[in-house]
Structure formats: C-alpha cells, structure tokens
C-alpha positions as CSV (number, residue, x, y, z in Angstrom):
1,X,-13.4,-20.5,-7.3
2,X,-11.6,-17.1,-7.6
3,X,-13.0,-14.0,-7.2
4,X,-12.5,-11.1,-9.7
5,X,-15.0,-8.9,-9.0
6,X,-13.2,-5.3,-8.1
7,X,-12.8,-4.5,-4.3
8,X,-13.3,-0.6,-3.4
9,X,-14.7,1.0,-1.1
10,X,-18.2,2.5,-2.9
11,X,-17.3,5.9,-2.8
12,X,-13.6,5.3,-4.2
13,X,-13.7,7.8,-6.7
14,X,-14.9,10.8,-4.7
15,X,-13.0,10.1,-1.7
16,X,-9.7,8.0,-2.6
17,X,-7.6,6.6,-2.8
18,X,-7.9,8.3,-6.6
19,X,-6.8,7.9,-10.0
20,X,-4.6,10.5,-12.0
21,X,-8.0,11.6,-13.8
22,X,-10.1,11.7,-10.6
23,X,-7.8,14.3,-9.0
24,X,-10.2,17.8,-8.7
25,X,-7.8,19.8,-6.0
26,X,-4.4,21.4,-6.3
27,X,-1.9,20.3,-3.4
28,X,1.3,19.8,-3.3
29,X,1.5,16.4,-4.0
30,X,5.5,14.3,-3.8
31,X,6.1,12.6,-7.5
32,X,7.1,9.3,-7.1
33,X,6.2,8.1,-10.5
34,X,3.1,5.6,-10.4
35,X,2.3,7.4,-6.7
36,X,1.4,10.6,-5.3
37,X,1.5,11.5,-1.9
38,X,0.3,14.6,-0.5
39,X,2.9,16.1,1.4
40,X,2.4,17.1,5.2
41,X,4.7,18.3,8.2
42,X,4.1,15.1,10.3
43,X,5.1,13.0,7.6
44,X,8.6,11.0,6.9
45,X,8.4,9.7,3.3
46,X,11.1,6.7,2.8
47,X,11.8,4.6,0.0
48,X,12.4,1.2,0.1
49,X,15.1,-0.2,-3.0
50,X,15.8,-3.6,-3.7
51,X,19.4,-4.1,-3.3
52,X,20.3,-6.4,-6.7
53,X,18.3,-4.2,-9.2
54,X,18.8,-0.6,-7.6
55,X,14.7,-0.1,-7.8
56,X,12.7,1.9,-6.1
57,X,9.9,-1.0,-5.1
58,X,7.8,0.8,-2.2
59,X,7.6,3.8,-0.7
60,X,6.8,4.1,3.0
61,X,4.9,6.6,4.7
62,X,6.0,7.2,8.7
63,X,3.6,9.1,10.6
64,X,2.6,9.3,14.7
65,X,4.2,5.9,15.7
66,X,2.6,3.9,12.6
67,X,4.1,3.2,9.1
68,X,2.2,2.8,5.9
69,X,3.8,0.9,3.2
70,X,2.6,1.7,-0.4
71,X,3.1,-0.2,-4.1
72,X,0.6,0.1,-7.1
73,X,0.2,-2.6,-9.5
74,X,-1.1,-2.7,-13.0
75,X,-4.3,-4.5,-13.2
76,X,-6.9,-5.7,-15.9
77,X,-9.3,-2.6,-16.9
78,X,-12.9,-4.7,-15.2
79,X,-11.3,-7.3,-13.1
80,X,-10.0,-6.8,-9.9
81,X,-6.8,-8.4,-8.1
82,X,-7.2,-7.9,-4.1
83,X,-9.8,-10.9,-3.8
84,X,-7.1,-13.4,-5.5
85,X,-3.8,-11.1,-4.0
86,X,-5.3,-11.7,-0.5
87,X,-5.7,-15.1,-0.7
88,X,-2.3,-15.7,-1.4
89,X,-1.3,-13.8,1.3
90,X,-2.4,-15.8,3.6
91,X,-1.2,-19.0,2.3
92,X,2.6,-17.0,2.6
93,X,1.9,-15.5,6.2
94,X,0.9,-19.4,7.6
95,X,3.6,-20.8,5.5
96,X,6.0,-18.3,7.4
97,X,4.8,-19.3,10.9
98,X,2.6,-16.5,11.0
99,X,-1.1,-16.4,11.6
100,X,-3.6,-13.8,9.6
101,X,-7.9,-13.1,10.0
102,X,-9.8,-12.0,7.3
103,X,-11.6,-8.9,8.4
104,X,-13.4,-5.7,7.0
105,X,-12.4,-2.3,7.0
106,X,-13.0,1.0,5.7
107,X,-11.8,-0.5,2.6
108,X,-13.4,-3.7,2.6
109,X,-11.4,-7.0,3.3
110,X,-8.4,-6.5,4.9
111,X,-6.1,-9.2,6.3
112,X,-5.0,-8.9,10.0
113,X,-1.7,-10.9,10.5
114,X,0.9,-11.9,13.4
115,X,4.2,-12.2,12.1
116,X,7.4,-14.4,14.4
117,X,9.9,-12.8,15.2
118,X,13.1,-14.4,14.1
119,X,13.6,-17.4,16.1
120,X,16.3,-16.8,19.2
121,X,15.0,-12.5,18.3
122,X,13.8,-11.0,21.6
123,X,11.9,-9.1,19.4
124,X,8.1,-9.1,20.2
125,X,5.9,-10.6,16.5
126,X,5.3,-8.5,14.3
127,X,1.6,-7.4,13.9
128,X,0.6,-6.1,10.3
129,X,-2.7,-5.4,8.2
130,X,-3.0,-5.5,4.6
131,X,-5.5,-3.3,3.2
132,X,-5.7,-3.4,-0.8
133,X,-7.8,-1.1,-3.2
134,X,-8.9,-2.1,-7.2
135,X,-9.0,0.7,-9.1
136,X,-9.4,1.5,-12.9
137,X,-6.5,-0.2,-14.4
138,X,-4.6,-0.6,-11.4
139,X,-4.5,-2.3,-7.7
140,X,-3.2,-0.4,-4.8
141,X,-1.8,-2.4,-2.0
142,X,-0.8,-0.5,1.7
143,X,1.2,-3.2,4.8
144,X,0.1,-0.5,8.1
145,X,2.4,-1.4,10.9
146,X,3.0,-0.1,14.4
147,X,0.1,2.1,16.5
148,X,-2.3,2.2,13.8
149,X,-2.8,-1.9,13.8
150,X,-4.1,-1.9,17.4
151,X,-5.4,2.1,18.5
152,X,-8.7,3.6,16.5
153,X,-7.5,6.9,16.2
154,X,-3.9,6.3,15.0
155,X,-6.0,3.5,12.4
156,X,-8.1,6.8,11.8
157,X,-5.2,8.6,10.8
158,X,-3.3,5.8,8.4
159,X,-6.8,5.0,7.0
160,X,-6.7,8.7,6.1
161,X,-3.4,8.9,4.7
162,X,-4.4,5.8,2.3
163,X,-6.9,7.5,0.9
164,X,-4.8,10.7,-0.1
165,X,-3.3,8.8,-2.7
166,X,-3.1,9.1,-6.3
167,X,-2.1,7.0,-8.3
168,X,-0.7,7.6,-11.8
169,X,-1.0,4.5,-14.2
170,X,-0.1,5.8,-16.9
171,X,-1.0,4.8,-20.6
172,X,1.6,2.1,-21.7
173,X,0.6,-1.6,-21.5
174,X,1.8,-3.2,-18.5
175,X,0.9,-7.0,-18.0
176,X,-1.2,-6.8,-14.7
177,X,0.1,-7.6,-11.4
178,X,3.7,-5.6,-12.2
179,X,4.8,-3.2,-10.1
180,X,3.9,0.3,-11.6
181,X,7.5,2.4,-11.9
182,X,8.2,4.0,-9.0
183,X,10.9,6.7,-8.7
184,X,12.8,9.2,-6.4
185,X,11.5,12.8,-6.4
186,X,13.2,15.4,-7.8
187,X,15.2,17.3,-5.6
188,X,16.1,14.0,-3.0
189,X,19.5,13.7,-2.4
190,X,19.4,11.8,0.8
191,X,20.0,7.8,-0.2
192,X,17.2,5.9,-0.1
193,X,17.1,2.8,2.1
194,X,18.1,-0.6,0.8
195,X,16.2,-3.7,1.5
C-alpha cells in the first residue's frame, strides 16, 4: 500500500528547507523562479537545461568537493509525494544496474545508491543520495554527490545548504508532481549547461 503521509523533518518550518511565506530573514537570496538559494562565496550555482525544450530543469549547487542537485515539484496541499517518489526510485536505480538502501537522515528517509559506470568507462560507480522534503503544496527533491555521500562534515555542510532553501510555489494550479518553473537569474549571461 502507498504511503501519503508528508515526509519532513519536524521542525521544517523553523529551520528549512522553507516556504515563500515561512521566510522571516532578509539575505540575499539568487531568484531562480520556484527556488531560492542563499548566495555564499564558496558556492558555484549551475544550471542544468534540457537540450530539446531549452528549460531550465535543475539547478545545481557546487560547494567543497560535493554537488547538490535541486528541483521542486508541485504537490497535493495534505498529501505528500517522497514516500511514493522514493519508491520508484529504487525500482529505476536496480533497473539501471545499480543498487540503492533505504536509510534515515536529517530529513528522514533518504535513499543511498551505487550507480555503474558506463560499461568499458574506467570510471569508478557513481555513489549518490536522494534526500526529498514535503512541504505545503510542494515536494522538494536534492541528488548530493561527491564528498558529502561518504565524509560527515562535508554531509554536514550539504545537509546545511538543503535547508537554506526556499521555495516559491506560487499560486497558480499546477497538477502535482510537475516540475515548478525554474528560471535563469537576472543578470546571468554566462550559458547555462545543457544536459
């Protein structure tokens, strides 16, 4: 049986990552439409595009050897997605050769996976964790990769950085599980990446 129940960590609202209404602080936050991201010196911000559509579809965070990949998602005002989302992910990471463990986090259940490399690669597997976050009307998924996936203190940091984010849902309908708009911030004029 599916699980809807919401998946947060309990002290969400206080401590993030937050809604647009939750905010209390002024900072310089980067606008990237349905995400904010407080901007800091040891941060690289990149965006990742998909190549038929020209849309912005993540934005990735680079900081200290480790690399945060965000998206928001519209999601039903009292059920939650992450249970379900999860689930599925799994089924796609052993479906791709890979192998995933269910674990808690700071956030609550998190997926641990080892991703192949591609086959003749002499690239080492890829290790990743999924962390995901329901909030008010919307489901915030993060994919940490590099030194925060296997050192504390670089997990500290990432951990950190998730929950600095704001997320703007905004009030149009949106059916739930779409991507929330993301877009470039004003003033970029560096291309974003393609993927």
């Amino acid at each position: 049986m599916t699980d809807f129940s919401k998946s947060a960590p309990v002290d969400r609202e206080f401590n993030g990552p937050l809604d647009s209404h939750e905010v209390r602080d002024v900072k310089p936050f980067v606008d990237f439409g349905s995400l904010r991201v407080f901007g800091q010196e040891t941060l690289a911000l990149r965006l990742e595009i998909e190549e038929s559509t020209q849309r912005v579809v993540a934005v990735t965070l680079e900081q200290s050897g480790s690399t945060l990949q965000l998206q928001a998602f519209a999601a039903p005002r009292n059920d939650g997605l992450w249970h379900e989302i999860r689930a599925e992910l799994l089924t796609s990471i052993v479906d791709q050769g890979g192998s995933a463990t269910d674990q808690v986090g700071v956030f609550g259940p998190e997926l641990l996976a080892t991703m192949p490399s591609a086959e003749g690669s002499a690239e080492l597997p890829r290790v990743l964790r999924f962390i995901g976050v329901d909030g008010p009307r919307w489901f915030l998924r993060g994919i940490v990769e590099g030194l925060a996936t296997s050192d504390p203190l670089a997990a500290v940091a990432i951990d950190d950085l998730f929950r600095s984010i704001v997320v703007f849902r905004g009030d149009d309908p949106v059916p739930p599980r779409e991507l929330l708009e993301l877009k470039i911030p004003d003033g970029v004029i560096a291309p974003p990446r393609s993927i």
